[in-house]
GULUM-297844 format. One record per residue (C-alpha): x, y, z; residue number from 1. Coordinates in steps of 0.1 Angstrom, whole numbers, plus 5000, padded with zeros to 4 digits. Layout:
<sites>
+------+------+------+-----+
!    u !    v !    w ! pos !
+------+------+------+-----+
!    X !    Y !    Z ! NUM !
...
+------+------+------+-----+
</sites>
This chain:
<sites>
+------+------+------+-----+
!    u !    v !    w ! pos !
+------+------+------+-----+
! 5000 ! 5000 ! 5000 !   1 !
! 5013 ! 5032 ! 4990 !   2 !
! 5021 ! 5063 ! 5013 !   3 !
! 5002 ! 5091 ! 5013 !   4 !
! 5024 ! 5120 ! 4999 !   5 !
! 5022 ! 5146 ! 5023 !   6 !
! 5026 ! 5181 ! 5009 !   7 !
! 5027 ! 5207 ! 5038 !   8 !
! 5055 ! 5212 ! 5062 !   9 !
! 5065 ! 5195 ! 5097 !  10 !
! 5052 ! 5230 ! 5115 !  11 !
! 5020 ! 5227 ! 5098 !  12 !
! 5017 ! 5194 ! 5106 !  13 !
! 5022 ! 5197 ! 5143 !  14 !
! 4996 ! 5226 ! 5142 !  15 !
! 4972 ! 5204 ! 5118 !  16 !
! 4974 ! 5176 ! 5144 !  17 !
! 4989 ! 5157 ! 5111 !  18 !
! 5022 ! 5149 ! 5124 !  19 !
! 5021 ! 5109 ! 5122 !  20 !
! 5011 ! 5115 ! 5081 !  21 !
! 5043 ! 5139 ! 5077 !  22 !
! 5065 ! 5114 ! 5093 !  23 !
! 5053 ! 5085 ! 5072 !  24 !
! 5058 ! 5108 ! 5042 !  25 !
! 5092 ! 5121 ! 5051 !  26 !
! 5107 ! 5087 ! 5058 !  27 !
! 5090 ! 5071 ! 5025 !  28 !
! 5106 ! 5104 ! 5008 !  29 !
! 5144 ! 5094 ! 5021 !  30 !
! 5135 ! 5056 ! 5012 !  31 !
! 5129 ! 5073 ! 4974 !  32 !
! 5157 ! 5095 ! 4977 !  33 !
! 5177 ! 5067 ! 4987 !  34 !
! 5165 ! 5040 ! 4960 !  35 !
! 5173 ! 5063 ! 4930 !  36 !
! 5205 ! 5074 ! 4941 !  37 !
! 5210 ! 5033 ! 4947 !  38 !
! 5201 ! 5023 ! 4910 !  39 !
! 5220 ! 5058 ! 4894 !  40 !
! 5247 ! 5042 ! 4911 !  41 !
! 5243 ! 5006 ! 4900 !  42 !
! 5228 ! 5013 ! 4864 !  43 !
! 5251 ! 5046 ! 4851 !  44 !
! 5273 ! 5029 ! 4831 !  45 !
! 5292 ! 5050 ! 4801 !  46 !
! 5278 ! 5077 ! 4800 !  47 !
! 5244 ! 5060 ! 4797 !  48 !
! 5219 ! 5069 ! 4821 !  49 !
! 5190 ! 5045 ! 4819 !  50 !
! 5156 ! 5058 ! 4817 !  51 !
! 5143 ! 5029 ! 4829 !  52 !
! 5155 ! 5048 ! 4864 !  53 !
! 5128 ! 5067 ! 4866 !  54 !
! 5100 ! 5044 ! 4855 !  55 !
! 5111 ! 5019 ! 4883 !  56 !
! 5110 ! 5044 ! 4912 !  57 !
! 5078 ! 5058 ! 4901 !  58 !
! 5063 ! 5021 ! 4901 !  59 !
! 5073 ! 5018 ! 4934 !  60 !
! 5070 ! 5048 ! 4946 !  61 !
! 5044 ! 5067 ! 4929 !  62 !
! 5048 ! 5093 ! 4905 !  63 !
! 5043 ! 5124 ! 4927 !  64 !
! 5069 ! 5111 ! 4952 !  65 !
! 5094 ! 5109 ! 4925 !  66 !
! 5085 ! 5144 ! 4915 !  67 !
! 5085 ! 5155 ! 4949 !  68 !
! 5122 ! 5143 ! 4956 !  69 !
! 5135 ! 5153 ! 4921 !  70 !
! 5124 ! 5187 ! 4922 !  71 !
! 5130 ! 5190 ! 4960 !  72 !
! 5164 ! 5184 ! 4952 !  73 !
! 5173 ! 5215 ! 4928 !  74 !
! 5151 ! 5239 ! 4947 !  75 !
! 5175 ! 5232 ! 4978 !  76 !
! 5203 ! 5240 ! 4957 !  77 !
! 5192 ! 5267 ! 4937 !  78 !
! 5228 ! 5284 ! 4935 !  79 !
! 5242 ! 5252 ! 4923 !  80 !
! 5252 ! 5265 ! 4885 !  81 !
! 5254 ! 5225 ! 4880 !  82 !
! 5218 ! 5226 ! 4874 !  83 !
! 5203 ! 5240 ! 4841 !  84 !
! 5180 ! 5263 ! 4838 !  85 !
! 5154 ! 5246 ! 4825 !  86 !
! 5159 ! 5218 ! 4855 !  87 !
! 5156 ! 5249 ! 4879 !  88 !
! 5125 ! 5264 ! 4861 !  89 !
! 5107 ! 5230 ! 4862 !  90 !
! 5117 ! 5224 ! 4900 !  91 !
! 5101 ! 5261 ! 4907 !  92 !
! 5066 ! 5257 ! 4894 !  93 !
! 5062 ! 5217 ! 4896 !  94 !
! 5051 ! 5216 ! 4929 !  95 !
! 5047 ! 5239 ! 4959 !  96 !
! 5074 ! 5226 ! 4980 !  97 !
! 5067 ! 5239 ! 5015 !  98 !
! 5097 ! 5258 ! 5034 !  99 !
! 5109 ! 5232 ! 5061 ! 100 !
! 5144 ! 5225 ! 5072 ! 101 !
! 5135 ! 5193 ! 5074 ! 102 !
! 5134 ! 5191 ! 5034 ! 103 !
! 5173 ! 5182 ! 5027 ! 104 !
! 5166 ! 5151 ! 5043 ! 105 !
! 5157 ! 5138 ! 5012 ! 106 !
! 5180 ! 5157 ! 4985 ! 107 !
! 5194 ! 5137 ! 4962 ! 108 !
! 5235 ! 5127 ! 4964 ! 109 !
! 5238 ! 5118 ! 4931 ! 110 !
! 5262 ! 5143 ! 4906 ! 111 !
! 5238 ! 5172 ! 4897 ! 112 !
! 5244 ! 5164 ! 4858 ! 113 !
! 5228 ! 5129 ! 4866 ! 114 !
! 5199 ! 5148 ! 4882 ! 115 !
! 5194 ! 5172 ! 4853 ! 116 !
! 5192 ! 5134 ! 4834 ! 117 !
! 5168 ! 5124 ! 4856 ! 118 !
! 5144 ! 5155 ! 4855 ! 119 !
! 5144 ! 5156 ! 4818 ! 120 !
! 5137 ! 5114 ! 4819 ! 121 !
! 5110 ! 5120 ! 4842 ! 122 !
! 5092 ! 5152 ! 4822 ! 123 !
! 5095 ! 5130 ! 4792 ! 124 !
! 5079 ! 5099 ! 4807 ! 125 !
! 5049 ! 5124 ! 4818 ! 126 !
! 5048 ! 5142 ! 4787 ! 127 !
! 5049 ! 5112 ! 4767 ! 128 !
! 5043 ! 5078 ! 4781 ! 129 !
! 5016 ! 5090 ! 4798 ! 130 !
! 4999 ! 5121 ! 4781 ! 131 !
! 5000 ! 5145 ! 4812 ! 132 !
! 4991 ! 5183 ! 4799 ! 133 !
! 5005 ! 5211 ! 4818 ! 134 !
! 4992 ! 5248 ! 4820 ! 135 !
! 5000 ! 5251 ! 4780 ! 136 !
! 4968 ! 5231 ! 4778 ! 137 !
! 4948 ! 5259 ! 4790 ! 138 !
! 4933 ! 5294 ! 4782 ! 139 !
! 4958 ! 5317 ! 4788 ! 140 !
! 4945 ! 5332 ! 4830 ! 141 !
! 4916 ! 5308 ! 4829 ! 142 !
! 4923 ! 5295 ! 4861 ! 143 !
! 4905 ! 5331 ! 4873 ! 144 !
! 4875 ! 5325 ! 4852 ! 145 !
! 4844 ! 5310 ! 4863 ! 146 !
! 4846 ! 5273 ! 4856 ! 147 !
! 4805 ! 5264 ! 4854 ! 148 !
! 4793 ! 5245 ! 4823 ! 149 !
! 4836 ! 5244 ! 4812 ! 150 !
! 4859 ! 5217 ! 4798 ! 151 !
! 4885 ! 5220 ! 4826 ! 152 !
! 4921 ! 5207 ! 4826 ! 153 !
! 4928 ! 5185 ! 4860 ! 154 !
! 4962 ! 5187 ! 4875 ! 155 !
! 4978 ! 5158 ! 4876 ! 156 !
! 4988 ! 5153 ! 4911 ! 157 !
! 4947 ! 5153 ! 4923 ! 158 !
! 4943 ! 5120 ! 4904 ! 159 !
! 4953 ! 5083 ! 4914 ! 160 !
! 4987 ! 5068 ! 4899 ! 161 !
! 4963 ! 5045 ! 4879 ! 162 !
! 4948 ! 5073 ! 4867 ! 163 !
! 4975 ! 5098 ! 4860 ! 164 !
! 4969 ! 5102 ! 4824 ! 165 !
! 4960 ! 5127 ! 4799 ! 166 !
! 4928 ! 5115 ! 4790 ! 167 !
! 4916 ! 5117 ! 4826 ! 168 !
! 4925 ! 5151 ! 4827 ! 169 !
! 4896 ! 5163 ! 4808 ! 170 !
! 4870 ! 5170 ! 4837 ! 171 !
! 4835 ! 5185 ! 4829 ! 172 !
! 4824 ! 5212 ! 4855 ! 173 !
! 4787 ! 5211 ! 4859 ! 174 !
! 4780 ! 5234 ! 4889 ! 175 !
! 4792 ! 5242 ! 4926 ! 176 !
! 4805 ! 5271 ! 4948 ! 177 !
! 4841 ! 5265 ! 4934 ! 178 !
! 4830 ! 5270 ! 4901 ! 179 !
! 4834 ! 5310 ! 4910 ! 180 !
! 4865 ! 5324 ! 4914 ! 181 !
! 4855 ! 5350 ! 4940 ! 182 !
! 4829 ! 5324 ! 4963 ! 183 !
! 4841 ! 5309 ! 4995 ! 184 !
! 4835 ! 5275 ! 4984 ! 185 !
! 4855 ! 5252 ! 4967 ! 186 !
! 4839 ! 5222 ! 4955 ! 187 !
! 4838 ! 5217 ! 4918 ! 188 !
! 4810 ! 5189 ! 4906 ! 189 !
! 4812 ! 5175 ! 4876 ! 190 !
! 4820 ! 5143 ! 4852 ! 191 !
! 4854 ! 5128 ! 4840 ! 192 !
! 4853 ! 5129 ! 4802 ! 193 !
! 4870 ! 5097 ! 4799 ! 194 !
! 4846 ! 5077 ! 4816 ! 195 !
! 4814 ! 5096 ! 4825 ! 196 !
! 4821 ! 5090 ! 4858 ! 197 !
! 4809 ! 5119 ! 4882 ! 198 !
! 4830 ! 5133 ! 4910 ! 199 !
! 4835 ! 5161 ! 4928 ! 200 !
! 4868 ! 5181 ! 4935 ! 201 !
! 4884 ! 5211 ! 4948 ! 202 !
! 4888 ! 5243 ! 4925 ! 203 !
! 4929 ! 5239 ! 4933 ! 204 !
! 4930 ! 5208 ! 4916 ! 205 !
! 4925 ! 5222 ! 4881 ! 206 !
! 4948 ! 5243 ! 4858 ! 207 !
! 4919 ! 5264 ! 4837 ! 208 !
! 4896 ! 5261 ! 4814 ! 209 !
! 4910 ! 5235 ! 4781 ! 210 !
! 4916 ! 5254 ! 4752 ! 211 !
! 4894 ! 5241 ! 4721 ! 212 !
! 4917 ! 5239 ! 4700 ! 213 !
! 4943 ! 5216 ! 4713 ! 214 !
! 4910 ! 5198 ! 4728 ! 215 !
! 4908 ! 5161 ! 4709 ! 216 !
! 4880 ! 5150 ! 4689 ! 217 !
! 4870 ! 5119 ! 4713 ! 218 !
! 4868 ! 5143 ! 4741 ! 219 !
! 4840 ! 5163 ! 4728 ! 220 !
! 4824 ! 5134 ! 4709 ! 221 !
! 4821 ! 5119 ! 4745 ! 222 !
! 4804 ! 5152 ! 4762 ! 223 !
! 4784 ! 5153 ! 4734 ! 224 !
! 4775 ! 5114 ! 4740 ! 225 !
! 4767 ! 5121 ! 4778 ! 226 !
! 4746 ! 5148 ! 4775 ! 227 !
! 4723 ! 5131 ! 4744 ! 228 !
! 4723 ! 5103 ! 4775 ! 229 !
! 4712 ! 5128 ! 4801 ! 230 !
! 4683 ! 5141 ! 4777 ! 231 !
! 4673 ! 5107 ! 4768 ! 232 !
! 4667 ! 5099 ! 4804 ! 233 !
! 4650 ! 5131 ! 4809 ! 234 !
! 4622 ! 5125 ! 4784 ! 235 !
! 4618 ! 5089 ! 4788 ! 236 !
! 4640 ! 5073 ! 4762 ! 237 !
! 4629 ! 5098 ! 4737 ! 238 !
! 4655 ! 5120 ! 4720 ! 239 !
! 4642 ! 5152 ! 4716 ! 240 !
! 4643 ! 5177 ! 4683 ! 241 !
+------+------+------+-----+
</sites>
């Protein structure tokens, strides 16, 4: 059974009451930590670094952790030159890595060219093995707009490792106070695309509003599909005119 990825800091965990979920988290963190710097060890072999690395820890790990660790690890060391700049702009924005003292507990040893390996494995694994869209799938600033009756663009992270895919990014806001920007609830209710399967989430975990035209053909064939259902049930089988 996997551990829950805890996301705030040790001080908000002692003030949350939370502190047996951060410790959990923190020691399966230096268990990640410790398993990739095992196999960079054991698998870098001239000058190949297999991407297989990646794919492994996130299996047994979980995707998010691996994130977590990886991007953990160049934030710490931000003046490290070692890194790239694209490593260090990914590490900013991928996650909001809380302030804690307790994070370089879980930086990675391994050379930082091996890590700037590593990040760009890992991108390309989301990107492409599994279809994950970032912001870039969005209306520019849509993630201020109101979201009711929108094709919306999940973020990764609020869905399941089964489920971290592309295709079940696509969500379908219906209604709910999180819908607004300005109301002080957050619950979004709505259907995933993929499935039809209804859910409801918080307005954090979405990136803005899909833009139409990098939207794919199946995904509005399947709105369309649910809401001719909706209407058939409506009128008793009957499809109205």
């Amino acid at each position: 059974m996997s551990v829950y990825l805890y996301r705030f800091s040790h001080a908000e965990a002692r003030r949350c009451e939370e502190l047996g979920d951060w410790l959990a988290s923190h020691a399966e963190n230096i268990r990640c930590r410790d398993a990739i710097d095992r196999m960079v060890s054991e698998r870098y072999t001239g000058n190949i670094l297999p991407s297989e690395i990646i794919k492994d820890a996130c299996n047994e790990y979980g995707i998010d952790r691996v994130g977590w660790v990886l991007a953990n690890t160049v934030v710490e060391n931000d003046c490290d030159g070692r890194y790239r700049p694209d490593t260090k702009e990914w590490a900013r924005t991928a996650y909001y890595l809380p302030e804690d003292g307790k994070n370089a507990d879980f930086e990675l040893d391994s050379h930082p060219e091996l890590v700037n390996g590593l990040v760009g494995q890992y991108r390309k694994y989301l990107s492409e093995e599994l279809g994950i869209m970032s912001r870039a799938a969005c209306l520019p600033n849509s993630n201020s707009e109101d979201y009711t009756n929108q094709l919306l663009i999940m973020r990764s992270e609020a869905l399941a490792d089964p489920y971290k895919k592309g295709e079940f990014q696509y969500f379908y806001a219906n209604c709910g106070f999180g819908c607004s920007p300005t109301a002080s609830g957050r619950k979004i209710f709505g259907f995933f695309v993929a499935d039809g399967e209804r859910a409801q989430f918080e307005r954090s975990d979405f990136l803005g509003i899909a833009d139409p035209e990098q939207v794919p053909d199946w995904v509005n064939e399947n709105i369309r599909k649910h809401f001719e259902g909706l209407q058939k049930n409506e009128t008793g089988g009957m499809t109205l005119s």
